[in-house]
C-alpha positions as CSV (number, residue, x, y, z in Angstrom):
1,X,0.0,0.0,0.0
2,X,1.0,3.5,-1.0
3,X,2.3,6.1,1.7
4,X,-0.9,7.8,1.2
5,X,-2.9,5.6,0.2
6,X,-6.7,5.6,1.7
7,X,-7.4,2.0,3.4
8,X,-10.2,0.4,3.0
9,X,-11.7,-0.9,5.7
10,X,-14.7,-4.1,5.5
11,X,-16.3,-5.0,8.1
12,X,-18.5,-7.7,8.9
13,X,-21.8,-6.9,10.2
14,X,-24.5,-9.4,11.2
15,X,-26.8,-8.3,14.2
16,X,-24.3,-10.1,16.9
17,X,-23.3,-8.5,20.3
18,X,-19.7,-9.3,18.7
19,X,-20.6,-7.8,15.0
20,X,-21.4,-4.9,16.6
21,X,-17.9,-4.7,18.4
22,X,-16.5,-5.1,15.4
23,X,-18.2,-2.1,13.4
24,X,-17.2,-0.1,16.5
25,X,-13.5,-1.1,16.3
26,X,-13.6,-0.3,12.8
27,X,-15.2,2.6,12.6
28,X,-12.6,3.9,15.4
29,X,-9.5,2.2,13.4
30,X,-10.8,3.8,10.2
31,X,-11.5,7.5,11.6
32,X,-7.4,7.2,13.6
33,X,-6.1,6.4,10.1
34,X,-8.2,8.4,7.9
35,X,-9.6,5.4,5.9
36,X,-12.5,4.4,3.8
37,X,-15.7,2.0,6.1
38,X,-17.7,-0.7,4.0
39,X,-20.0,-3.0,6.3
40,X,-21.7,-5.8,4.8
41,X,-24.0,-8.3,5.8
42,X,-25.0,-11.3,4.0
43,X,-28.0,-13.4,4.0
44,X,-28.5,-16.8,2.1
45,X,-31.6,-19.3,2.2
46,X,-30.6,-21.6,4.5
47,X,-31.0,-25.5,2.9
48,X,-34.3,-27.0,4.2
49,X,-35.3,-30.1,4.3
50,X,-37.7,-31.4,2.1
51,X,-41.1,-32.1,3.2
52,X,-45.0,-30.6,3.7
53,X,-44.1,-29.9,7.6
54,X,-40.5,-27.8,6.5
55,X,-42.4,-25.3,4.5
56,X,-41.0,-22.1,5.3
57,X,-43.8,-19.6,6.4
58,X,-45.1,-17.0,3.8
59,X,-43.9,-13.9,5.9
60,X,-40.0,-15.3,5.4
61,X,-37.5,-13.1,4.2
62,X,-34.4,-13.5,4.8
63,X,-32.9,-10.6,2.4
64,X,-35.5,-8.3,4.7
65,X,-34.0,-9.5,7.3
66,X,-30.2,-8.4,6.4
67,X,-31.5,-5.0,5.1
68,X,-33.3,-4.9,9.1
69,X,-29.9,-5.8,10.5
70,X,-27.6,-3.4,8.6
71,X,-29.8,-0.7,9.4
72,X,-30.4,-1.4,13.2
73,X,-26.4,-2.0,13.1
74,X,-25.9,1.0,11.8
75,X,-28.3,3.3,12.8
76,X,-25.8,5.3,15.5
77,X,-23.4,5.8,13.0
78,X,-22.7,9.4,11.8
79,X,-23.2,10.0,8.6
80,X,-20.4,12.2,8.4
81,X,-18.3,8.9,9.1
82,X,-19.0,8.1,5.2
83,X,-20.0,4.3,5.9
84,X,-21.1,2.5,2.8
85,X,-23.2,0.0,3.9
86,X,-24.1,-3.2,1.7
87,X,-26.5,-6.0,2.1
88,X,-25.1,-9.0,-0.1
89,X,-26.6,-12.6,-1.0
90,X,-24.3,-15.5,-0.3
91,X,-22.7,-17.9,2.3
92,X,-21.1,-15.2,5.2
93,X,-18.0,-16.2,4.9
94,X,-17.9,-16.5,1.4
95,X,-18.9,-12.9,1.0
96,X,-16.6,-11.8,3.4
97,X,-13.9,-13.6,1.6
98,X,-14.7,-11.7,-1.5
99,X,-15.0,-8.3,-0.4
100,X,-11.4,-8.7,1.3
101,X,-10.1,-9.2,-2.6
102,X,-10.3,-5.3,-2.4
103,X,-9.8,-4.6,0.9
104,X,-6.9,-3.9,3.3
105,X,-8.2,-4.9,6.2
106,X,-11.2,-7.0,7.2
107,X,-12.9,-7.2,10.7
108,X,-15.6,-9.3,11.6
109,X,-16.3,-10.1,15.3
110,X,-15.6,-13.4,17.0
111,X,-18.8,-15.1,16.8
112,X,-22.5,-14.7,15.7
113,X,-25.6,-16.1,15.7
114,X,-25.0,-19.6,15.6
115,X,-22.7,-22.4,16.6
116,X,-21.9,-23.4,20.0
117,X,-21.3,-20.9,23.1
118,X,-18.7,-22.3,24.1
119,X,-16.4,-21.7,21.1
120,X,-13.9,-18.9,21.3
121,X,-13.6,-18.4,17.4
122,X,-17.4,-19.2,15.2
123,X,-17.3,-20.4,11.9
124,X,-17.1,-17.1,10.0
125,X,-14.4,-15.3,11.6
126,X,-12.3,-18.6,11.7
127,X,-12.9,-19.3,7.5
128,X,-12.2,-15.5,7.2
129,X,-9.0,-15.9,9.0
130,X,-7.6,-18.7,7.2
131,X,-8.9,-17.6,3.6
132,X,-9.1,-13.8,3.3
133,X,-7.3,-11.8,0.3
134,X,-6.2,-8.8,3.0
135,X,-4.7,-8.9,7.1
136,X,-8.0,-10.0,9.2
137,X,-8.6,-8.3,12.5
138,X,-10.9,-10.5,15.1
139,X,-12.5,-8.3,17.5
140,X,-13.7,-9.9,21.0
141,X,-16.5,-8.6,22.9
């Protein structure tokens, strides 16, 4: 990176206690270096079994449901901070991954939604770690 260079900064943001840490770190991190904010959030239709009984109820949306989060996530944010928020389809990690081809740093907090309570490190954060295109920062609550 360039002397002057502005960084661009993703971060992961999904609803979590710990995404919300991480916007926060970010958003500090990117106004002490003078750098560029993009939070994301993905969503994805979750495989479902097949089956009359699985059928997913007519009011589901899970695309409303990222657009909800980034918003609520977002909503204390300045908007002199110049945050460009995106809502993406895909896997997470996946997205994460592919927004870090452009990035020079990603942060994503240490776990969300799912998985096991007892795990330091959830699924996301840990794929992002070992696969992402730029340095990853894991932020802990």
């Amino acid at each position: 990176m360039m002397a002057n260079a502005v960084q661009k900064v993703v971060v992961g943001v999904d609803g979590s206690e710990c995404g919300q840490e991480a916007l926060t770190w970010a958003r500090q991190y990117v106004e002490a270096v003078g750098g560029q904010l993009r939070a994301v959030t993905a969503w994805h239709y979750p495989p479902l079994p097949t089956g009359p009984s699985m059928v997913p109820p007519s009011d589901y949306d899970p695309e409303g449901t990222a657009h909800t989060i980034m918003a609520g996530a977002t909503a204390g944010v300045d908007d002199a901070a110049a945050i460009e928020r995106d809502v993406i389809e895909g896997n997470p990690a996946a997205v994460l991954i592919e927004e870090s081809r452009d990035a020079d740093l990603l942060v994503v907090g240490t776990r969300g939604h799912g998985g096991f309570t007892g795990m330091l490190l959830g699924s996301v954060s840990a794929h992002c770690v070992h696969h992402a295109h730029c340095p990853v920062v894991v932020v802990r609550q």
